[in-house]
N, C-alpha and C positions, 0 to 999 in steps of 0.2 A: 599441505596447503595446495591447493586447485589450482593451476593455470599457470602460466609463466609472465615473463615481465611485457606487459602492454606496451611499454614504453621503447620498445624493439620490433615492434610492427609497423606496419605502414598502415596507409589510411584502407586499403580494401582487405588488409586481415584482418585488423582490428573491427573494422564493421563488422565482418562474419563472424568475430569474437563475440558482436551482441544482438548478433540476428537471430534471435529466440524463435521466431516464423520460420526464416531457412530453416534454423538447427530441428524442428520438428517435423515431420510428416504428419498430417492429417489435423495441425494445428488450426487452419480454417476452419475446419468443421470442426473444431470443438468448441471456438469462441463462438460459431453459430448456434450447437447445440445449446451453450450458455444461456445465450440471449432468446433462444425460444422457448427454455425452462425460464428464463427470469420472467417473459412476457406471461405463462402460464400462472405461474407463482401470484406474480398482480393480480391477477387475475381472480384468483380467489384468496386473498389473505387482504384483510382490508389493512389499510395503511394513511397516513397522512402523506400528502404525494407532491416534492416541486413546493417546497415553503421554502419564501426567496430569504437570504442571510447576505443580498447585496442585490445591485442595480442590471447587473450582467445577465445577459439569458443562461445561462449553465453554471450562475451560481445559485445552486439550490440544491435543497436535500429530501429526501425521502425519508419517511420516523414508520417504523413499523416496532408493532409494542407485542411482547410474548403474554399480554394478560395478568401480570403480576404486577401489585403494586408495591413499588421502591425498586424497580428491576434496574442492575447497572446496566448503560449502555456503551454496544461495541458501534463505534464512529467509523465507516472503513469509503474507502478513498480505490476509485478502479484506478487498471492502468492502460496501458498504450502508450508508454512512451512520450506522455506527456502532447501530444498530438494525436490521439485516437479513441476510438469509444466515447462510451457513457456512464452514468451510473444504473440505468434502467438497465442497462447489459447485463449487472452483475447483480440485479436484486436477488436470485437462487440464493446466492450465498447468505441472504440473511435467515434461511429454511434452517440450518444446523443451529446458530445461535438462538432463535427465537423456541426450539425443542429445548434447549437446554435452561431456558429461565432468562436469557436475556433482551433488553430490546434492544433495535439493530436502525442505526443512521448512515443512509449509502447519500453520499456526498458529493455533487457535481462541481465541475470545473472549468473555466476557460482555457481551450486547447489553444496551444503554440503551434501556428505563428500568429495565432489570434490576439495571445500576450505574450509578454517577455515571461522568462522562466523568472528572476523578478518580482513580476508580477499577480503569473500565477502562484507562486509559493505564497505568495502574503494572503492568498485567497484564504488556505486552508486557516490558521489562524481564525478569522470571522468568522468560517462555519462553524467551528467546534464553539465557539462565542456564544454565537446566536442558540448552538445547539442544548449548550447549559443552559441558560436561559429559559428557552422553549420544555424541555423534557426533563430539568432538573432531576439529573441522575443522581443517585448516592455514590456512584464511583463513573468513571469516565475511560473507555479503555480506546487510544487511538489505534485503528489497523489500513493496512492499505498490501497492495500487491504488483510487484512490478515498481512500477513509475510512481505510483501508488504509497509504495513501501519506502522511498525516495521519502516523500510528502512526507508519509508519517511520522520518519525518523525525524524530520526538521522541526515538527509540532511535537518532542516530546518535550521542549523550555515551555510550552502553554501553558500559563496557569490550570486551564480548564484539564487536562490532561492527569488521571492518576496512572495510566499504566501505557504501554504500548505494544503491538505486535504488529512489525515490520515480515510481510514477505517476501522474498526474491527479487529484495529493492538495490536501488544504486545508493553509494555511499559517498561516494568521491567520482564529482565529473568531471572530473581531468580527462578520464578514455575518453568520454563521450565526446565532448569537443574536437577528438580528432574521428568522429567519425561522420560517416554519411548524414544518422542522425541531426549532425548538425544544423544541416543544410536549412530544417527548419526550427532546429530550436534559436541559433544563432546565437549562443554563448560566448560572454565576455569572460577575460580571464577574472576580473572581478567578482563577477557571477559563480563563477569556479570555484574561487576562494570564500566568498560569500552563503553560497545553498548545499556545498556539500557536505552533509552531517558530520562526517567522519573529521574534518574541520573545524568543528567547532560541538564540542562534547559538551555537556551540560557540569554543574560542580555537584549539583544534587538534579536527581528524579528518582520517578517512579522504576518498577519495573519494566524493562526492553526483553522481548523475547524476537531473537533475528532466528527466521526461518525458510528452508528453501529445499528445493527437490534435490535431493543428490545425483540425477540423472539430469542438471540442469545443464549449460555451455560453462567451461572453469572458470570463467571471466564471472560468472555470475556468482559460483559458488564461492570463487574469491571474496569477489565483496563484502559478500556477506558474512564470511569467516574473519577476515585484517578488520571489518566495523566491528563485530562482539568482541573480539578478541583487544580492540583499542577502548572501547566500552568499558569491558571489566575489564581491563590494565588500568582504566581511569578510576578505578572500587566504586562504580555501577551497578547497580542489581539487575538482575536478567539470565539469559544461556542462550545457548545454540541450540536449534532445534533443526538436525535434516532429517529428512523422510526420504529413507532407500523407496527406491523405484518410480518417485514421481519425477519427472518433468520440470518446466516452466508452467506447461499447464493442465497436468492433472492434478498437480496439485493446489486447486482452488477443490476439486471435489475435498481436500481434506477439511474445507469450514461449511460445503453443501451439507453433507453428513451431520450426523448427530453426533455421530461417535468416531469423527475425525479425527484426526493430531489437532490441529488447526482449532476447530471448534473447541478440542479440549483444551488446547493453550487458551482460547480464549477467555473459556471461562475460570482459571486460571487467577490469571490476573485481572478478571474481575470480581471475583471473588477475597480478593487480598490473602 
């Protein structure tokens, strides 16, 4: 098991415990790189683009379809820590899914401190709502990464929800409340208790597949190890998925790809 007890650090370890940006070198320019392949990507892959699923300015979603009809759709949710980015950032990532047969909904959201965590959490619910709805999928597969992967665990009780793939998400914000982070999420202990998956496990779902770079910070890879590992102690269906030599963030090339990890877990469980 990754990382030691959080709970014996003080407020400026345990930050660097989740400082994904410190813990990399050249992490800037990859989220840059990202975003100027995402803007490329739009660019030539037509898409329905910003269909609102609420009143909010960044709540809305992007539906880009791989030409197949009955195609399952992957639902994926960026990250940043719940105060950063876009969904336009990470449209690249729908290039690997939409090669393999599926179509792909990149999901916006209101950043904190704009809303309460809260607040944003009940967001995703409505997207995935609206998103049935709209693109009436024959299967439903939620993903997110990071802050993202947070999100997505929360939304595997959705109805709308037949599967899910959480990446390099938080599980339990108990750390998080003691860190810098906070500063703008401002988490109540209720909140705590309240949004963190690991908290509150479902009695039945779909498939969970928790994945994450093995070259991540241990705090991250923890999480993600004690959540599957409480998942299937709950007789869950799903597994762990690390990927020796990624990162925090090389490993989103693994769902750019065709023939990623990522992209293949995805289609995975969407395929049943």
């Amino acid at each position: 098991m990754a990382g030691g007890d959080w709970r014996g650090m003080d407020r400026a370890t345990l930050s660097r415990a989740y400082d994904n940006s410190g813990a990399v070198a050249g992490s800037s320019a990859t989220m840059a790189a990202l975003r100027a392949r995402s803007a490329a990507f739009r660019e030539r892959q037509a898409g329905a683009l910003d269909l609102p699923y609420g009143e909010g300015e960044r709540q809305r979603f992007d539906l880009f379809r791989c030409g197949r009809a009955g195609a399952p759709l992957l639902a994926f949710i960026h990250g940043g820590y719940w105060q950063r980015n876009d969904k336009h950032g990470f449209s690249a990532l729908a290039e690997g899914p939409l090669a393999r047969g599926l179509d792909v909904a990149m999901i916006g959201y209101t950043l904190c401190p704009g809303a309460t965590m809260t607040a944003l959490s009940a967001e995703i619910p409505a997207a995935l709502s609206a998103l049935r709805a709209h693109a009436n999928p024959p299967r439903l597969v939620v993903s997110g990464w990071s802050a993202g992967g947070h999100l997505a665990a929360l939304a595997m009780t959705c109805p709308e929800v037949d599967a899910g793939l959480a990446v390099s998400g938080i599980f339990d914000l108990a750390p998080i409340r003691r860190t810098a982070l906070d500063d703008a999420l401002q988490l109540t202990e209720d909140e705590v208790a309240a949004l963190s998956p690991i908290r509150h496990l479902p009695r039945r779902a779909g498939p969970l597949t928790v994945a994450y770079g093995a070259g991540e910070l241990p705090e991250l890879c923890r999480q993600s190890q004690v959540y599957q590992a409480a998942w299937a102690g709950a007789g869950l269906p799903g597994d762990l998925l690390a990927l020796p030599g990624d990162d925090h963030f090389t490993v989103l090339d693994q769902m750019i790809r065709p023939d990623g990890a990522l992209t293949g877990a995805a289609l995975r469980l969407a395929t049943g």
